[in-house]
Backbone bond lengths (Angstrom), bond angles and torsions (degrees), N, CA, C in turn:
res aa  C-N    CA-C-N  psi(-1)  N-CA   C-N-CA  omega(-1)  CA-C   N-CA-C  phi
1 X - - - 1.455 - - 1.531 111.39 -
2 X 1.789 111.70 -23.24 1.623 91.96 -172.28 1.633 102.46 -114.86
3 X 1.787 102.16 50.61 1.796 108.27 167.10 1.455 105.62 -82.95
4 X 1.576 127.55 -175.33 1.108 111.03 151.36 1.421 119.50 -95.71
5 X 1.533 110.73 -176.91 1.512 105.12 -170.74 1.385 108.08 -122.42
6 X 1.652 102.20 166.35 1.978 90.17 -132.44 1.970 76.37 -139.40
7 X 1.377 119.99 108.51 1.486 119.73 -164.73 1.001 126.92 99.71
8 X 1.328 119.25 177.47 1.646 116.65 176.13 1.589 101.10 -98.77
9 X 1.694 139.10 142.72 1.119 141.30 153.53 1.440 135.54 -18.88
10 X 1.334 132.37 113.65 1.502 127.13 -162.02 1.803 101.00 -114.92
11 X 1.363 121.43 155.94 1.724 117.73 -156.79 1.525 81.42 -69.67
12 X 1.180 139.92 -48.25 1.695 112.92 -166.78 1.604 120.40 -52.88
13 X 1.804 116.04 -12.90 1.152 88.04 -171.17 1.394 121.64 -101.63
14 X 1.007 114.49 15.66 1.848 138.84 158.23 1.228 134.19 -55.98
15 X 1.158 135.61 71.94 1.690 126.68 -156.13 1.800 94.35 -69.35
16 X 1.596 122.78 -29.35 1.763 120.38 177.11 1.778 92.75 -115.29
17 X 1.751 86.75 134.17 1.516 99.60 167.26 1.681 91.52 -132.82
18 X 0.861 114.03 145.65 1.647 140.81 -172.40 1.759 99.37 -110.57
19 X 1.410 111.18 100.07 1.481 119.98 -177.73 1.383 114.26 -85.70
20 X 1.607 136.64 122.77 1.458 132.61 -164.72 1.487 87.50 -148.57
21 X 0.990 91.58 167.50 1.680 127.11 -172.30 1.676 99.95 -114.20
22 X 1.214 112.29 133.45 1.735 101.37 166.67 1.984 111.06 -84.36
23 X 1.150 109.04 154.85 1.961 117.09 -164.75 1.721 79.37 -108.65
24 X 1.481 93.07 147.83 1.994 102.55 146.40 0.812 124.45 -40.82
25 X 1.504 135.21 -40.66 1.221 139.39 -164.22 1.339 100.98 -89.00
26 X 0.825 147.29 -2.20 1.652 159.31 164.48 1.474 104.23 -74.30
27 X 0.877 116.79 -25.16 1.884 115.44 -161.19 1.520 93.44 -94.77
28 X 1.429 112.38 143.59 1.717 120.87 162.90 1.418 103.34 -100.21
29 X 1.491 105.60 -178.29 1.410 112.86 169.27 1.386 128.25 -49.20
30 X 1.268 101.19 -18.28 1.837 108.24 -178.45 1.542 117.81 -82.69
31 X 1.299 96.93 -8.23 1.750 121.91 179.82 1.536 93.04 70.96
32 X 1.523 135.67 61.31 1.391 121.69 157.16 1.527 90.54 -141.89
33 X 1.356 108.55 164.84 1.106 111.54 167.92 1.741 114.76 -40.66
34 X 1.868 104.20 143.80 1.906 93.93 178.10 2.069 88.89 -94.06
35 X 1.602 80.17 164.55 1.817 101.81 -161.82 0.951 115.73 -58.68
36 X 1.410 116.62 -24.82 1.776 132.49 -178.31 1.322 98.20 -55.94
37 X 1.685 119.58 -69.24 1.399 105.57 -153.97 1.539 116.13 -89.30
38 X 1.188 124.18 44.68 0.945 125.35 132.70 1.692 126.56 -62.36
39 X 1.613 121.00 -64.13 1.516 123.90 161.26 1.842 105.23 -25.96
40 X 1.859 125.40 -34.07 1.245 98.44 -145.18 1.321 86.01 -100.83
41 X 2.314 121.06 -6.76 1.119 100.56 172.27 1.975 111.19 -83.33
42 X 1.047 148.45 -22.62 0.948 146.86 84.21 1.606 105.30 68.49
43 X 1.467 93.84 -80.60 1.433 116.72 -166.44 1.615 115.73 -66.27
44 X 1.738 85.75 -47.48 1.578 73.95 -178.04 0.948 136.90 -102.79
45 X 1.955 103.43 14.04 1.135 133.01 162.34 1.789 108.54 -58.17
46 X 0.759 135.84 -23.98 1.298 139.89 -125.95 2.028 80.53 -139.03
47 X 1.041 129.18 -39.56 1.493 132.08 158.91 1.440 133.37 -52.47
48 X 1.746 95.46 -45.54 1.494 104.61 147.12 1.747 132.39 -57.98
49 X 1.231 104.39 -55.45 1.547 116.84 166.10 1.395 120.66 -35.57
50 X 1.585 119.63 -38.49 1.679 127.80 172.40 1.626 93.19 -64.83
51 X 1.176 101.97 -49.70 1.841 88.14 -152.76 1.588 101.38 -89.54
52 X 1.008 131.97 -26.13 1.430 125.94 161.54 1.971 114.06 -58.31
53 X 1.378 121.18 6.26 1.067 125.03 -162.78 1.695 95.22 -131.86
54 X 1.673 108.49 -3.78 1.425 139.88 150.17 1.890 79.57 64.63
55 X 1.085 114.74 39.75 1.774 138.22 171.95 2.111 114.78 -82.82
56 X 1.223 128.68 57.10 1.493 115.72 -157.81 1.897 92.88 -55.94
57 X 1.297 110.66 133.31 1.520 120.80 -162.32 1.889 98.57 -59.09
58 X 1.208 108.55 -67.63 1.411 124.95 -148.89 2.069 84.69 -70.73
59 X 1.408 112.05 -77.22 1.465 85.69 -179.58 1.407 141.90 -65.03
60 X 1.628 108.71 9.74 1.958 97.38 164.65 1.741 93.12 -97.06
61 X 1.595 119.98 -20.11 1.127 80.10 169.71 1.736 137.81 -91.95
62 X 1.266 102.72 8.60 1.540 122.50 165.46 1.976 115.49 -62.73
63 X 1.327 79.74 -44.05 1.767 103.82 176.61 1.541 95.32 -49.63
64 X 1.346 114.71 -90.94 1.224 117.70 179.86 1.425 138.75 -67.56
65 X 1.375 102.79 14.82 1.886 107.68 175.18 1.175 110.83 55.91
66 X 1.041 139.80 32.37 1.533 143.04 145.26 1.698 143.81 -159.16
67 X 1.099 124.11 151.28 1.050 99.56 -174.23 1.512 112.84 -122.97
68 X 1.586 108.10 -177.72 1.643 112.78 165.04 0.851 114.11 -67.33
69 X 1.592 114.52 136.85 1.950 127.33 167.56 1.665 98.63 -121.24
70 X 1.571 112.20 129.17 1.589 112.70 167.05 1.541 111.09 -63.21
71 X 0.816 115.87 125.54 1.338 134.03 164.58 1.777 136.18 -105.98
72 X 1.311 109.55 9.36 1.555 144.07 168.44 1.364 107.26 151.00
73 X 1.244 82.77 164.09 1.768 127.82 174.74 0.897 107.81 -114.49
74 X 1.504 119.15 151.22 1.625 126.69 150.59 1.579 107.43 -141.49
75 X 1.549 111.91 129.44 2.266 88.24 156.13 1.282 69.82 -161.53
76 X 2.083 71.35 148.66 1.298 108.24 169.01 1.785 114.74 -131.97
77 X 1.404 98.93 140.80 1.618 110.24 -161.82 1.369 92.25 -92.24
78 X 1.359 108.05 150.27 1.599 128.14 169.19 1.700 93.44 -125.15
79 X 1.389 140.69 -57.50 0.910 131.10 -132.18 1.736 103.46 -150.11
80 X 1.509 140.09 -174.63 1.424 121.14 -174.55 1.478 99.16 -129.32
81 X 1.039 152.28 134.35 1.108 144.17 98.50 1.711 139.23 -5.29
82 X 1.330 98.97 115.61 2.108 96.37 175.70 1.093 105.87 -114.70
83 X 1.726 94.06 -178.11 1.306 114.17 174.23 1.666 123.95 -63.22
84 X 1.548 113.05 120.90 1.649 111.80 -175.57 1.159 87.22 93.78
85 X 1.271 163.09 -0.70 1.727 140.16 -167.27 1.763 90.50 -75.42
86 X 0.967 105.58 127.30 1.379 102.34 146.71 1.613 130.47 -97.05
87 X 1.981 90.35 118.65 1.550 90.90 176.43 1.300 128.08 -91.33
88 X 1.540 101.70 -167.08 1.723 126.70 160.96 1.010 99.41 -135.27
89 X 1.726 120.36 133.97 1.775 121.48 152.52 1.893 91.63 -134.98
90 X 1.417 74.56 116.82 1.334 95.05 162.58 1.723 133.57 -107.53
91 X 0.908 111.43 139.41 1.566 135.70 -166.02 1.311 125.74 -106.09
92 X 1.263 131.93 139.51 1.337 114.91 -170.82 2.002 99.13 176.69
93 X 1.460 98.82 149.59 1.941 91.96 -162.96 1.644 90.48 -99.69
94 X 1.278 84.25 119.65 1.980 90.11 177.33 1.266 109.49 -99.47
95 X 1.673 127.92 -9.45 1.627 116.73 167.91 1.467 99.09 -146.73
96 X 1.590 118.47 148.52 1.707 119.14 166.98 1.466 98.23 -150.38
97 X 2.004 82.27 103.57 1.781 115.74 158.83 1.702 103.30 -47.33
98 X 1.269 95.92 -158.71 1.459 125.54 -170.90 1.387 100.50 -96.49
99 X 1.401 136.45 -40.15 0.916 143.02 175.65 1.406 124.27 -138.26
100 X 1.611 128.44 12.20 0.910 125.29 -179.23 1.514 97.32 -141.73
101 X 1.719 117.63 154.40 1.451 121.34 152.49 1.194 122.33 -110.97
102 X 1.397 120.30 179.52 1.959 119.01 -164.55 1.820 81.21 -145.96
103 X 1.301 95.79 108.23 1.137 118.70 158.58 1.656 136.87 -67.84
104 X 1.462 142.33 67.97 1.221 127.02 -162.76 1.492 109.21 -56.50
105 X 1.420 120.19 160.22 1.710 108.92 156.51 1.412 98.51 -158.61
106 X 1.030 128.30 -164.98 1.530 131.73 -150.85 1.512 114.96 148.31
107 X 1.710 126.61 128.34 1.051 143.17 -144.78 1.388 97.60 -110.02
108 X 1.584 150.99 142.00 1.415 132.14 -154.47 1.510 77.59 -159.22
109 X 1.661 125.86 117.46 1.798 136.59 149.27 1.624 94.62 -92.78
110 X 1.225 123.54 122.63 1.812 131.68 155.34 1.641 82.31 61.37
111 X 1.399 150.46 91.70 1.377 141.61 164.49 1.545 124.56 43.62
112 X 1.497 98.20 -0.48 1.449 105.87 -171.49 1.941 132.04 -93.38
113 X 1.356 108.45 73.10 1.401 127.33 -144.20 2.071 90.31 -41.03
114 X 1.332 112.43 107.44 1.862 116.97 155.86 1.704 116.44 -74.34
115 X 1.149 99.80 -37.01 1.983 90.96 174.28 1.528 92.07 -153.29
116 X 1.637 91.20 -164.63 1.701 97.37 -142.20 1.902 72.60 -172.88
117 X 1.419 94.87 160.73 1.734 123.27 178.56 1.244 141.58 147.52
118 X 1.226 126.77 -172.08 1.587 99.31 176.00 1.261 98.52 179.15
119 X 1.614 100.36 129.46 1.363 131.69 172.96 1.844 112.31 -67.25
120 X 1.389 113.30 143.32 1.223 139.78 178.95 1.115 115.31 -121.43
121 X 1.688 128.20 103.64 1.111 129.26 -141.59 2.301 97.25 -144.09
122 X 1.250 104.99 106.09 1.350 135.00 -163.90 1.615 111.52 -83.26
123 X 1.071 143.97 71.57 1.587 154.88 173.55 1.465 110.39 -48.28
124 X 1.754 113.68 94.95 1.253 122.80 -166.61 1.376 122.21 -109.49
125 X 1.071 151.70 173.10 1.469 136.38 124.42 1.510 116.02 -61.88
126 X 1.764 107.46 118.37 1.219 104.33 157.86 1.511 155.33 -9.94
127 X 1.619 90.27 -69.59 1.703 100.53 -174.48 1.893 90.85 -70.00
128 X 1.056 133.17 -43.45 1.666 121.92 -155.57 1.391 97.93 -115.36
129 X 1.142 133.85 -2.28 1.494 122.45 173.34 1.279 113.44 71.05
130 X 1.213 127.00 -0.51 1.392 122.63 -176.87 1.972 106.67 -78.51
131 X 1.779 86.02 166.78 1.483 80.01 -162.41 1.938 89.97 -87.77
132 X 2.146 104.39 176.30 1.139 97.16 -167.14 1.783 81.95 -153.91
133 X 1.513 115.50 146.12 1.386 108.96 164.33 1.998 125.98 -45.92
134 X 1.135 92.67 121.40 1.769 92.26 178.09 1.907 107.87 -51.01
135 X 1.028 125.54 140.44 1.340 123.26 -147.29 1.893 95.01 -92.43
136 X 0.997 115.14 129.46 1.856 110.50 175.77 1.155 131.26 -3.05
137 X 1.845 91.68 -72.60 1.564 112.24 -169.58 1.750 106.60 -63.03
138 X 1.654 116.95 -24.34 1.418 103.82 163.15 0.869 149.61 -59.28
139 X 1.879 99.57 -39.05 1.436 104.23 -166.61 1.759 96.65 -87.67
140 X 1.173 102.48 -21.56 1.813 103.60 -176.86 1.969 89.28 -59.78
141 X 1.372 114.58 -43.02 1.752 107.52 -167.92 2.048 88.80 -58.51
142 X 1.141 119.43 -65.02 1.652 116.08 -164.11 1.273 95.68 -37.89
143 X 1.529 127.91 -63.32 1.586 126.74 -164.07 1.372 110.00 -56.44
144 X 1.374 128.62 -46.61 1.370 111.99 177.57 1.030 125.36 -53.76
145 X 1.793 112.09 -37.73 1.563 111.14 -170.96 1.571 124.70 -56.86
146 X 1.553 96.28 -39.85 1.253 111.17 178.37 1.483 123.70 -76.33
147 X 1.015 119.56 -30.45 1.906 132.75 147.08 1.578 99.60 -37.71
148 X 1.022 118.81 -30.31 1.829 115.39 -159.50 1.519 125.97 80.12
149 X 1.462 112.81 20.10 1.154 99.12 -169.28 1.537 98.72 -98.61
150 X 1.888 118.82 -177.07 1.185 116.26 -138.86 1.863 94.35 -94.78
151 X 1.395 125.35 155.72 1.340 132.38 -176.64 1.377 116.45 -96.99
152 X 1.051 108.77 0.81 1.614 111.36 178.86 1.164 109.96 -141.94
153 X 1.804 121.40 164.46 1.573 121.25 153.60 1.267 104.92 -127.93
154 X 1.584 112.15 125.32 1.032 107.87 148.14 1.617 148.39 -80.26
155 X 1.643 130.63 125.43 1.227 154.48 -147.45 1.610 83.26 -97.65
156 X 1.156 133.36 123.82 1.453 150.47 110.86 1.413 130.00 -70.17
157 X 1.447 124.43 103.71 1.162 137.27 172.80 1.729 126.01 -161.16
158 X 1.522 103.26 175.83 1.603 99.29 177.95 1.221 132.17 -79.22
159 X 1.511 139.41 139.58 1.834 124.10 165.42 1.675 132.73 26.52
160 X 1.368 90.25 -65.98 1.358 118.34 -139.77 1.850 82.78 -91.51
161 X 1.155 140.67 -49.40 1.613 158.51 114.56 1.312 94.28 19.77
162 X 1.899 108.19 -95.22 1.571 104.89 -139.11 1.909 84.38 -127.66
163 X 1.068 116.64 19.16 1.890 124.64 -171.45 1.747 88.13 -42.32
164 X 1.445 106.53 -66.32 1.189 124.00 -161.97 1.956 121.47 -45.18
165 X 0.961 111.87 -38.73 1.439 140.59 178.00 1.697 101.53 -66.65
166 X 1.698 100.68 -70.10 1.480 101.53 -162.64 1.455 100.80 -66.21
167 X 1.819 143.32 -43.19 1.105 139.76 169.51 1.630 125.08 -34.12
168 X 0.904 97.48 -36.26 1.493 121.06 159.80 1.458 116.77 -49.24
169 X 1.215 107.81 -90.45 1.365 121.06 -174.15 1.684 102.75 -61.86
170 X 1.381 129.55 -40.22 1.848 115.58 166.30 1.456 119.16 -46.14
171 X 1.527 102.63 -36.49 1.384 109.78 -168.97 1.572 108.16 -63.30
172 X 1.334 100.42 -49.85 1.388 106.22 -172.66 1.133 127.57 -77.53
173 X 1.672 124.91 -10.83 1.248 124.80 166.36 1.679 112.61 -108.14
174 X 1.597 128.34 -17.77 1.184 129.77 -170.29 1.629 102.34 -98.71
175 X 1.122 120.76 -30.04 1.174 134.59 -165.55 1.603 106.25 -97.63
176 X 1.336 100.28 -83.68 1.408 101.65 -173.78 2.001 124.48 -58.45
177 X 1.706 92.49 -49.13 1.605 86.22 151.89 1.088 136.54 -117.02
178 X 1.184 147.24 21.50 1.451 130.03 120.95 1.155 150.03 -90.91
179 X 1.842 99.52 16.81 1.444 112.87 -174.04 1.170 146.65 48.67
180 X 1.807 104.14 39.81 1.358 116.31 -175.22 1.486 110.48 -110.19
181 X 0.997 129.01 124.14 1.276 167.77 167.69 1.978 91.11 4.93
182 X 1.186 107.76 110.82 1.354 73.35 156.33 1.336 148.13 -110.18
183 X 1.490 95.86 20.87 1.696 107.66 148.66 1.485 126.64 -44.24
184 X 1.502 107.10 -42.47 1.661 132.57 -167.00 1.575 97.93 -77.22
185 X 1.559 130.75 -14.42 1.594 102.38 -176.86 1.877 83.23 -130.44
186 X 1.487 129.78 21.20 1.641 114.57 144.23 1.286 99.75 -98.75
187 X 1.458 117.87 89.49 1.402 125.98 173.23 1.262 119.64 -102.24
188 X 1.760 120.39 0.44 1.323 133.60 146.64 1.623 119.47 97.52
189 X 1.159 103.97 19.39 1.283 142.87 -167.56 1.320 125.32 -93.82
190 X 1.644 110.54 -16.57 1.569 121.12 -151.61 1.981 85.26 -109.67
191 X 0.924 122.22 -27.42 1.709 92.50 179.16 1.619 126.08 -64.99
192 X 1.816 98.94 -3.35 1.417 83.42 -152.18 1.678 82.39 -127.28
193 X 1.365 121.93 27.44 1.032 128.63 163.59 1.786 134.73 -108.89
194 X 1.313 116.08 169.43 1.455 86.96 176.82 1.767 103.96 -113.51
195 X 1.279 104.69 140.75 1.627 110.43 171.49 1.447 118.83 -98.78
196 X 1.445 116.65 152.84 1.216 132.18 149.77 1.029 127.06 -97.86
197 X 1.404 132.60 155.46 0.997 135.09 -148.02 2.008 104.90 -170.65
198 X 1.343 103.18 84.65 1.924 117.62 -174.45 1.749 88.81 -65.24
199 X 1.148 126.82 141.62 1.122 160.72 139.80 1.601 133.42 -87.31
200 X 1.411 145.99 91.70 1.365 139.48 -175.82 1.451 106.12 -57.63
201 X 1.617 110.28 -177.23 1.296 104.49 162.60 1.774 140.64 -46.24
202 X 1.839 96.67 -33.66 1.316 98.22 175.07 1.372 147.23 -105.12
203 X 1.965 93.27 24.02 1.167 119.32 172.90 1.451 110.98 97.06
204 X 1.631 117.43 -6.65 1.162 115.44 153.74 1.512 137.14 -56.96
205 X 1.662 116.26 125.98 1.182 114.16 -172.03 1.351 100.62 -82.63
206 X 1.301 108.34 132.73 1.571 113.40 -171.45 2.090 99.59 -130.59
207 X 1.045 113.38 22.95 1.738 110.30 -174.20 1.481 103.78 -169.37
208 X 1.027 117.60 154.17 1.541 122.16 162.14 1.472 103.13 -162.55
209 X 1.585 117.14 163.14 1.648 130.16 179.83 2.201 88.14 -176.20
210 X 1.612 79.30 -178.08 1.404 82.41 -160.57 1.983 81.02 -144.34
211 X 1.587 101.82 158.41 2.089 107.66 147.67 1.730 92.66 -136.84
212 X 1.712 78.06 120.00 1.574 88.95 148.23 1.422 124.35 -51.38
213 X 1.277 117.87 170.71 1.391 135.21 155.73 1.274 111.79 -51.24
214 X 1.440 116.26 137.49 1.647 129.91 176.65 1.370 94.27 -59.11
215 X 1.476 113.82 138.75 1.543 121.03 139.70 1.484 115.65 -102.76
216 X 1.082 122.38 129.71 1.978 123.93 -161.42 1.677 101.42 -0.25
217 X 1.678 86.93 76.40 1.760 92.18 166.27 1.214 132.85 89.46
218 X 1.542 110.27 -17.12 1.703 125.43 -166.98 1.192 88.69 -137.81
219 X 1.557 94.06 120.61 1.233 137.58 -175.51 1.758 101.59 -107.41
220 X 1.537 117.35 154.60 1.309 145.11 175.69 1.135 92.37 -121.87
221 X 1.890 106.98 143.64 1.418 121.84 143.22 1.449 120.38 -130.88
222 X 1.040 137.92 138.90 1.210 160.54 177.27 1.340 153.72 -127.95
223 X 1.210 131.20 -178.97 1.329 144.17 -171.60 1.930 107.76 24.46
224 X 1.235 99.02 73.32 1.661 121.51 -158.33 2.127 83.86 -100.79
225 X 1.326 100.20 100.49 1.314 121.55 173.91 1.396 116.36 -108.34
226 X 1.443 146.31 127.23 1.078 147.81 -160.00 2.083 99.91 -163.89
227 X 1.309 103.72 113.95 1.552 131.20 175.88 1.456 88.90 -42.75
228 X 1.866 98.81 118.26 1.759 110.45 176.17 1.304 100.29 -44.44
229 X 1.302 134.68 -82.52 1.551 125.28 179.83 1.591 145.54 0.85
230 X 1.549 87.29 -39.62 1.499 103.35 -155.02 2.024 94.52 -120.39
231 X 0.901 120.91 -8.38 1.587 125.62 157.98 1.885 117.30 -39.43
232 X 1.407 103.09 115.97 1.424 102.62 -174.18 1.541 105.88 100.99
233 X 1.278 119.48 -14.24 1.513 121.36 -169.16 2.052 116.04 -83.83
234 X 1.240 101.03 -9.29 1.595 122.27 -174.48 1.397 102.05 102.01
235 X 0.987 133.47 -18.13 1.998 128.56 -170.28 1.129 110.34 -56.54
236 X 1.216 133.35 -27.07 1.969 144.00 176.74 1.641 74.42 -72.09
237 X 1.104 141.93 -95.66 1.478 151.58 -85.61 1.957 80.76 -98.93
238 X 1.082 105.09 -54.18 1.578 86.70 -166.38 1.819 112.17 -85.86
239 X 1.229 123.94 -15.14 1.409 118.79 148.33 1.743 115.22 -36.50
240 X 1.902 104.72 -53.49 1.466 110.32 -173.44 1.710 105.57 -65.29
241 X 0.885 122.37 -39.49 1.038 128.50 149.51 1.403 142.88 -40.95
242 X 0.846 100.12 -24.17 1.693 116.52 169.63 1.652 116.92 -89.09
243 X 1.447 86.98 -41.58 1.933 101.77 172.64 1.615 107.40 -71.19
244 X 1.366 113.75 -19.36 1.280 95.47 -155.26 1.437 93.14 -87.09
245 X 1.678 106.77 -42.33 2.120 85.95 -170.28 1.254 100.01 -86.19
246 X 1.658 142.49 12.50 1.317 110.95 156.10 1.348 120.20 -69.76
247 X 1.174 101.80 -26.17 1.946 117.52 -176.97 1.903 88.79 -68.13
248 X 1.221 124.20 -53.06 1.381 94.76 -175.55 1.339 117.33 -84.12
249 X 1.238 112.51 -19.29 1.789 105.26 172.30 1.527 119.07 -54.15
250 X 1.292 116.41 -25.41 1.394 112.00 -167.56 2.419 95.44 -115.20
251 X 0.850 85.54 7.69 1.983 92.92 154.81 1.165 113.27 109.78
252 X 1.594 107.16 1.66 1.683 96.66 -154.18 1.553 88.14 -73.63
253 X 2.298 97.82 159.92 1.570 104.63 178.56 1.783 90.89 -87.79
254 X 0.528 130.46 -54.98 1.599 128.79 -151.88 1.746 114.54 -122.06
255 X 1.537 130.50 144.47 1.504 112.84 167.43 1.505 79.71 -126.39
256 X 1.324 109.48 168.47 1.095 153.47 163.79 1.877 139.42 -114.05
257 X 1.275 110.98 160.21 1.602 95.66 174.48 1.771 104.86 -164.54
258 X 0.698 126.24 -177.10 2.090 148.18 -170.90 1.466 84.65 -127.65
259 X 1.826 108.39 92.19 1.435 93.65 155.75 1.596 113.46 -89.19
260 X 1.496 114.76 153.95 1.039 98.09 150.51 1.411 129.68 -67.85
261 X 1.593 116.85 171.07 1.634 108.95 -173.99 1.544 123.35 -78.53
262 X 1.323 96.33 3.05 1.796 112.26 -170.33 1.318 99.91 -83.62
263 X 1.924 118.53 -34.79 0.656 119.95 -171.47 1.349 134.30 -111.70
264 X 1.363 110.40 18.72 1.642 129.15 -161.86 1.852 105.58 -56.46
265 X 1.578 98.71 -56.58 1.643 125.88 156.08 1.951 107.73 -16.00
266 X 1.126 81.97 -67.85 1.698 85.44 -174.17 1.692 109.26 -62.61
267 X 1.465 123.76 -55.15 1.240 97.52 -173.77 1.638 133.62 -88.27
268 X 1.549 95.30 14.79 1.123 114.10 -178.19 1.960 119.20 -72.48
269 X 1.981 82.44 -30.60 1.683 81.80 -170.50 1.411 94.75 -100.20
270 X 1.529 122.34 11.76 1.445 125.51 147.40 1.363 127.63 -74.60
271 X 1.311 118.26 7.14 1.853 121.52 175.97 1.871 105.15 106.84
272 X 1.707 123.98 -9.56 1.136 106.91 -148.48 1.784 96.06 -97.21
273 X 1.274 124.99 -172.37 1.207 110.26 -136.06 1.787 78.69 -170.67
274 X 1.796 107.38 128.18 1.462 119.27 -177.72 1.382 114.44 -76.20
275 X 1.310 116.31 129.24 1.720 117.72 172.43 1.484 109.15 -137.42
276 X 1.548 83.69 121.90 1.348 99.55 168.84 1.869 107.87 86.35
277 X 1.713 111.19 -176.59 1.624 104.35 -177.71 1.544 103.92 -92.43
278 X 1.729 106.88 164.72 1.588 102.83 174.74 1.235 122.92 -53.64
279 X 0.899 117.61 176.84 1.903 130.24 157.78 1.422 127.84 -152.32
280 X 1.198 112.78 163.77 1.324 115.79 -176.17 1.572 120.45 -112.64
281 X 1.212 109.23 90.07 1.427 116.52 161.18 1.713 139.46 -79.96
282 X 1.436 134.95 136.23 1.392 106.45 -155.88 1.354 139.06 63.72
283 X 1.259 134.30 -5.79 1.147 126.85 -144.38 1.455 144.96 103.43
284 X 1.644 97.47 -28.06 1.485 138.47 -171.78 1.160 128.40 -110.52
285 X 1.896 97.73 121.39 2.094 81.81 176.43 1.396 117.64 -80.03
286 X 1.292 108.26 160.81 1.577 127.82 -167.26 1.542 111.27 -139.02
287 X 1.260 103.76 168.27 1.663 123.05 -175.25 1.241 124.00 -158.15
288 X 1.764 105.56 98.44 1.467 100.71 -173.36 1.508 119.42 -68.09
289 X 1.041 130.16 100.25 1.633 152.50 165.92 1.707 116.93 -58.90
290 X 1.150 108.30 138.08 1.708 105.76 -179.11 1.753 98.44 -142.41
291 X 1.371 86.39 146.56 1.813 88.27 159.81 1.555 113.64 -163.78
292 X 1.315 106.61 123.85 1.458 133.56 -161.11 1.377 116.81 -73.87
293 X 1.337 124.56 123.08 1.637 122.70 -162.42 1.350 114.39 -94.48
C-alpha cells in the first residue's frame, strides 16, 4: 500500500465503492454534473469507506485523540456525468505517511472510470490542529481492509457472557431510536438463548441479534441491532450468518424472524423468504420471513 501509484485507478482496484444516483440539483447548465460535486461525491465516498471498515468515525476517533484534517484535493475529469446516471466512487488508501494518508477515489458510469483524485488527509490533535503520528492499531486497521481481510468478529455466546454488550446496543437502537418500550424487548427470553455479538477491530461491539431455542426444528432469530453508523457495512449480514449455521449445526429445519419493513430488503438477499401478511408490532410494520436449511 505505501508504493507509488503508476496510472489512473480502474473499478477492480477498490475493495469499497459507494453507489449514488446523480439529483437535478447536481446538473449545471451544460446538463452534466457541475465540477464541485464531484469533491462532495468524494466525500461520501470516503463516509462509506469508515463504515464498511465497520470503524464508527467520531468514537475511534475519541479512542485515539485525534482526528483527520483535509489537507488537499485533486480531480481530474476525463468524462461527464448526468442526470439519473447511476454511479460508483470508489475509495481506497493508496499511501500512509507518518502523519498523513492519500486517499485514492474515482467516479465509475457501467465500469467506465469519469474522474479520478485524491484526498490528503493530515492526523492531528484536535484542540491545536497540529499534526501527530497516525496511531499503529490504525494504520494496521487501513492495511487490513485493503488486503481484504474480514472487519469484524463475530462472538457467539450466552446472557450472562455477552448480556452486557448486547443490552447496550438494544437500548440504543430499539429504545433510544425507535422508541420502543423497553419493557417490550425484556421479554425474558434472552437467558435461554444464544447471542451474537460483531466486534470491530478494536473490540468494539458494534452489532448484536440472538436464536431462540428450536421448537420441533424452527428456530427464531431476533432482536438484530446494528450501530446507526455502521448499517449497510455487512455487520447485520454476518452476525445472520453466524445464527444461521449454528441453527443448522445443532438440526434445526428452518429459522425464522419479524423483519422490520425497512428491512425486509436485507434479509431477503440473505436467502429469507416472505410468509404470510404484514403486521404491526410496537408501532412498526413487520414481516414474518423464513428460510429453510
Amino acid at each position: 500500500m505505501n508504493h507509488p501509484e503508476t496510472g489512473a485507478p480502474q473499478r477492480a482496484d477498490f475493495r469499497h465503492a459507494e453507489r449514488l444516483r446523480v439529483r437535478w440539483a447536481e446538473v449545471d447548465l451544460q446538463k452534466i454534473v457541475f465540477n464541485g460535486h464531484y469533491l462532495m461525491y468524494f466525500d461520501t465516498a470516503v463516509a462509506g469507506w469508515w463504515r464498511a471498515m465497520a470503524m464508527p468515525y467520531h468514537e475511534t476517533m475519541e479512542a485515539f485523540q485525534g482526528d483527520f484534517y483535509v489537507r488537499k484535493a485533486t480531480v481530474e475529469y476525463e468524462a461527464s456525468a448526468r442526470y439519473d446516471d447511476q454511479i460508483e466512487v470508489g475509495i481506497r488508501c493508496a499511501h500512509l505517511g507518518r502523519s498523513s494518508m492519500r486517499l485514492q477515489a474515482a467516479v465509475f458510469r457501467d465500469a467506465r472510470r469519469l474522474v479520478h483524485g485524491e484526498l490528503v488527509y493530515v492526523f492531528a490533535d484536535p484542540s491545536t490542529q497540529r499534526a501527530k503520528a497516525i496511531p499503529s492499531p490504525l494504520r494496521d486497521w487501513f492495511e487490513a481492509f485493503e488486503a481484504g481481510a474480514s472487519m469484524v468478529q463475530v462472538q457467539l455466546g450466552a446472557w450472562e457472557v455477552v448480556g452486557c454488550e448486547a443490552q447496550r446496543l438494544r437500548h440504543a437502537v430499539f429504545t433510544q431510536e425507535q422508541g420502543i418500550a423497553a419493557a417490550l424487548d425484556q421479554d425474558g427470553a434472552d437467558a435461554g438463548a444464544l447471542h451474537a455479538i460483531a466486534r470491530n477491530r478494536l473490540g468494539f461491539a458494534v452489532g448484536t441479534a440472538r436464536l431462540l431455542p428450536a421448537n420441533a426444528g424452527q428456530a427464531r432469530i431476533g432482536r438484530m441491532a446494528v450501530m446507526a453508523g455502521l448499517r449497510g457495512g455487512r455487520v447485520g449480514r454476518q452476525m445472520l450468518d453466524a445464527l444461521v449455521d449454528a441453527a443448522r449445526a445443532r438440526g434445526d429445519r428452518e429459522v425464522s424472524l419479524h423483519a422490520q419493513a425497512s428491512a425486509v430488503g436485507f434479509y431477503a438477499r440473505a436467502g429469507f423468504e416472505r410468509r404470510g401478511a404484514p403486521f404491526v408490532a410496537a408501532g412498526i410494520e413487520h414481516q414474518e420471513m423464513v428460510r429453510r436449511l
